[in-house]
N, C-alpha and C positions, 0 to 999 in steps of 0.2 A: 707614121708619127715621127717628127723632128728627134733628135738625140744630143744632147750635152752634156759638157761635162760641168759640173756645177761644183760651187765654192759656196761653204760657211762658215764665217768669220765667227769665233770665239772668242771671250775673257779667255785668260791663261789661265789654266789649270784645270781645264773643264771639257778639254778635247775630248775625251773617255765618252763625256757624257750625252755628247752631241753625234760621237760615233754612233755608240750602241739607239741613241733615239734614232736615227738616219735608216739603221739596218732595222729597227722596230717598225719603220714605215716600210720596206721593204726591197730597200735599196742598200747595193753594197758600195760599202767607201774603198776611197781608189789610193786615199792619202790621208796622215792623220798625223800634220805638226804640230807646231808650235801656234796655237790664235789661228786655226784653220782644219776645217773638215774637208774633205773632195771625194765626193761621187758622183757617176752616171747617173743620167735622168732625163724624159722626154719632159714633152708639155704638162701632163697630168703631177710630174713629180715639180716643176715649179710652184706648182696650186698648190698640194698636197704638203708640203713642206713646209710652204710660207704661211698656211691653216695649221700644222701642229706640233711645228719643232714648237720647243718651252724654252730649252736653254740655249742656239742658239742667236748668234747679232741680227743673222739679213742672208736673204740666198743671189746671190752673183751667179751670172755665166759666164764662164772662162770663156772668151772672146780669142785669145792666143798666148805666148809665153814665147822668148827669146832674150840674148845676151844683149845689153849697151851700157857701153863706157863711155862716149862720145852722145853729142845730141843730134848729129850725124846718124847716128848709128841707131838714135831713139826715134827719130822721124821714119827714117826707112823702114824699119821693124814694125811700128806702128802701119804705115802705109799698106804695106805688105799685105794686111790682114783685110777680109771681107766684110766691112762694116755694113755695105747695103743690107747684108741679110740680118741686118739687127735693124738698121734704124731707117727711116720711111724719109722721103722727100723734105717734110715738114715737120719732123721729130727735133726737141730740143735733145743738145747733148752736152751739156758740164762736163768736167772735168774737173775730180779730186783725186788725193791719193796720198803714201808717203812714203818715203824713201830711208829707208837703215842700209846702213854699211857699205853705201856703193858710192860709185866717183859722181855720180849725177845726184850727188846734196841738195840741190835747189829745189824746194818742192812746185811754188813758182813758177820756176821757167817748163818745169818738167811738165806742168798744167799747159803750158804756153805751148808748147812743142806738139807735145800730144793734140790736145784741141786743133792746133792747125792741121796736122797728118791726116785729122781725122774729116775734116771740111775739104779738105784736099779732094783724099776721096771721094767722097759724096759730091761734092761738085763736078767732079769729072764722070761719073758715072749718069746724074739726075740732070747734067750739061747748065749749071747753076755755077755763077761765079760767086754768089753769097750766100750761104744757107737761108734759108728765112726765120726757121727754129720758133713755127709760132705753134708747134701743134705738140702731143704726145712729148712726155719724159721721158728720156732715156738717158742714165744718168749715168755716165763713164766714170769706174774705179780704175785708178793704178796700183800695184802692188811695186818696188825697187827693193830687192831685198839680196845685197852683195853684187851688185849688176844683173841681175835676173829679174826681169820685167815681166808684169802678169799684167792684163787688159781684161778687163770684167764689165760686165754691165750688171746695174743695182736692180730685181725684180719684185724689193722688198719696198722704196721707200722712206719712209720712217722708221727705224731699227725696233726689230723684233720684239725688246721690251717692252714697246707701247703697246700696249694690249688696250689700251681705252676705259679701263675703268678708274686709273690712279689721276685723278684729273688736280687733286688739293695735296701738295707734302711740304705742305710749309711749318708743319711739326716740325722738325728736323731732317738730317740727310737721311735718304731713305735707302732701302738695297735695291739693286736693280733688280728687275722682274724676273729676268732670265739666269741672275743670278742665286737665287731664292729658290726657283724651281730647282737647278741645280744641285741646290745645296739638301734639297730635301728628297730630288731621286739618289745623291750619294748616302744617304741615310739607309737605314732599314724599314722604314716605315711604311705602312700601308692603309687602306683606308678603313680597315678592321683594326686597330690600334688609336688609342688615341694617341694626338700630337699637342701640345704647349709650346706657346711661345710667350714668356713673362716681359719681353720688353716689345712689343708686336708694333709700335710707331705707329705707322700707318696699314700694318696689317699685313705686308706684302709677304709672308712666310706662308701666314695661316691660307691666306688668300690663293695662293699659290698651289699648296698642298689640296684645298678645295675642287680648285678646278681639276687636278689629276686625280682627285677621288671621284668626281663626276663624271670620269673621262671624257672633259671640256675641253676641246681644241681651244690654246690662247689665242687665234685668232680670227676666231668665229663672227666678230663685231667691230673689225677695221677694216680698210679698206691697202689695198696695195698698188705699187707703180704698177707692175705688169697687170692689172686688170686694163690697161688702156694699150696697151702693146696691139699696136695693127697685126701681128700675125700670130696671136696666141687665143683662142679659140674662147671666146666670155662664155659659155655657155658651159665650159669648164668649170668657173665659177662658180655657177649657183647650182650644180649637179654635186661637185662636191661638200661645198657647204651645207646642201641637205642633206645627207649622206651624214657627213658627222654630227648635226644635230640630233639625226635620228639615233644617234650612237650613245648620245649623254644618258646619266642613269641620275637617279637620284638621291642614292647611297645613305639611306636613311639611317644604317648602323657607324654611321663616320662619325666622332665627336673631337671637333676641335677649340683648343681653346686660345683666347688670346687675351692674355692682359699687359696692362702700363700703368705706372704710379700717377701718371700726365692725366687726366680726364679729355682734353682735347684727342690725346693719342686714341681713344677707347672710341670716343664717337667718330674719329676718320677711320678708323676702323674697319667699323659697321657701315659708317657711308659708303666707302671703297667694297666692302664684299656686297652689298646690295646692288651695286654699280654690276659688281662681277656676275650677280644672281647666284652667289652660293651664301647667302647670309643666314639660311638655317643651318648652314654644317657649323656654322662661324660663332663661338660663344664670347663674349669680349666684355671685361668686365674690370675697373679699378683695384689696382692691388699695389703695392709693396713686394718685392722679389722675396723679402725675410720672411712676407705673411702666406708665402706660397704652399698648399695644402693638396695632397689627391687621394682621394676615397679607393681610387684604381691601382690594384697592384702592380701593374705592366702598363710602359706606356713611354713614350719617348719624347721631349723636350731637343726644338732647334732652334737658336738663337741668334739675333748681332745684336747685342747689348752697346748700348753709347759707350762711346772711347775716345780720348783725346779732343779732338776739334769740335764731334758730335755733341759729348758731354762739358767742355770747357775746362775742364782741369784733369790733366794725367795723374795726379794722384785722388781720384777720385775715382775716376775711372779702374785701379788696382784697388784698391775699399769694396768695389762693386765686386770684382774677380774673387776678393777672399768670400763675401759674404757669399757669393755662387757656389763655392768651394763648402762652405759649411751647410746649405741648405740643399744642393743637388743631391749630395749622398744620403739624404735622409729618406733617400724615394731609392732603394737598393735593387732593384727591380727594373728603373728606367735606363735608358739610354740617355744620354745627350749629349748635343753636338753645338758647339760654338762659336762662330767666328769673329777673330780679332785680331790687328793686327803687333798686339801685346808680344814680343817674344818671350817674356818673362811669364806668362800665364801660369805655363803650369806650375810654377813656385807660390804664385799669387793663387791661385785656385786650389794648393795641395796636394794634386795629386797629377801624375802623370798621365797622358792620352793614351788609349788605345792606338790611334793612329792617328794622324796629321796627314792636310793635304795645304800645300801652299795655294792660294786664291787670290786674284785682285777683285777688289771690291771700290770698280771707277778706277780711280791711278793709286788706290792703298794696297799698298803690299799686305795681305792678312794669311795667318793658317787657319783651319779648319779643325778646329781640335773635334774627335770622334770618342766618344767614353762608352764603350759597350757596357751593356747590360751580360750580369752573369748567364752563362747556357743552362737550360734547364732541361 
């Protein structure tokens, strides 16, 4: 069985979470920056990975890593490296990527460079003066990060958040997919607890939390680039993908709920979690955050409430923080957890966090305010 080393790209703040899912599948991580996970893995762990990391981007394979400061230096280095054994005769190969803090700024030329090094080869090896690039994806990432060059090939596609069920978010901006699972494995929460979410948009919280109550692979019902990779074994595929179907429960003691003051928000919802097939864990129902009520003495609330651009006015958006602040502590018992990228929250909310995690949510800087529930 082939052996690589493999890259997964993360939002910032979230490395933690993509580690510990990486080692949950059963693989150990080799490296854990900044917007990056890195471990070993054969064929089976390309499948495997791209079917059920939650949180994170896309699985890459490190292709190679070397110094350039010169585009000299970037072609050779590229050159250097063994592209046949990635990419086939008639495979296309793009060229993206982006460049921080190194002498080779041009993201552009750096596409341009690469791309050629990369034709270079394969022409000289497959004795072609032009690629023809009519078959198979194979779609080349750069990393430039202080002149340290990373060469990756994409086996993901369409970035990991598409899970295929959020097809309508024309409510408002919504959270990403991957970021939501995230936010809900840094929680305490489990599927014996219930969970709330009073501003739920388009559902991606509850939705979220559903499928990991299910133990539903998020990517049970897309398709990926490397399912069409000439040397990576398709039958891979549907061995594993039945395998984790066989694996889903149907958690009938889960109760989660979702409401929105929006009536459009409540029924995408429900569209989106039927989409997902967990629309019996999923209760969703019109409300007002003031009118919010639980029969349940235990029970934990995770939220992205509208804020500034979402909601249209920043001082609307602090109105909304107090009003959380006077009705979350009326449930003494819950947990809940936040995010916004409010830095004044906890003045506008009352009370200070248990704990804070700084997150981006897209390019908004937000924290993650954490308010535990008392030990009992």
């Amino acid at each position: 069985m082939n052996s690589y080393e493999l890259v997964i790209p993360t939002l910032f703040g979230i490395e933690a979470v993509v580690a510990r899912e990486v080692r949950d599948l059963g693989y150990e991580t080799t490296e854990v920056s900044d917007g990056r996970v890195c471990f070993l893995g054969d064929d089976e762990a390309i499948v495997r990975v791209n079917l059920c990391i939650r949180s994170g981007e896309r699985v890459l394979i490190k292709v190679g890593e070397f110094e350039a400061r010169t585009f000299t230096e970037l072609f050779d280095g590229c050159r250097a490296l063994d592209w046949p054994r990635w990419i086939p005769k008639h495979g296309a190969f793009p060229v993206k990527g982006h460049s921080v803090r190194s002498t080779l700024f041009s993201v552009p030329d750096c596409q341009k460079i690469i791309k050629k090094s990369v034709a270079d080869t394969l022409g000289s090896r497959y004795s072609l003066g032009r690629m023809p690039e009519d078959g198979e994806l194979y779609q080349i990432q750069f990393s430039i990060l202080k002149d340290r060059v990373t060469l990756m090939i994409d086996t993901s596609g369409e970035g990991l958040h598409k899970r295929g069920y959020r097809k309508d978010t024309s409510n408002r901006a919504p959270i990403r997919e991957t970021l939501a699972a995230a936010m809900v494995q840094l929680s305490f929460w489990n599927e014996h607890r219930i969970l709330c979410d009073p501003f739920c948009g388009s559902g991606t919280i509850p939705i979220e939390a559903a499928m990991i109550a299910k133990n539903m692979a998020p990517g049970l019902r897309r398709s990926f680039a490397a399912e069409e990779f000439s040397w990576l074994d398709k039958s891979l595929w549907e061995e594993i993908r039945q395998e984790l179907q066989d694996q889903i429960t149907e958690a009938k003691d889960t109760l989660i709920y979702a409401s929105d003051i929006d009536p459009a928000c409540v029924r995408l919802t429900m569209k989106n979690a039927s989409a997902a097939r967990v629309d019996p864990l999923v209760r969703a129902g019109v409300r007002d955050v003031r009118d919010l009520k639980f029969r349940d003495p235990r029970g934990i609330i995770i939220t992205n409430p509208p804020y500034g651009e979402r909601l249209g006015d920043a001082k609307e958006a602090k109105a909304l923080s107090r009003v959380m602040g006077q009705v979350f502590p009326t449930f003494p018992d819950w947990s809940y957890y936040i995010i916004t990228p409010d830095e004044d929250f906890e003045k506008d909310f009352g009370k200070k966090a248990s704990k804070k995690r700084k997150l981006y949510n897209g390019m908004i800087r937000c924290q993650y305010y954490q308010y535990f529930a008392p030990k009992k």
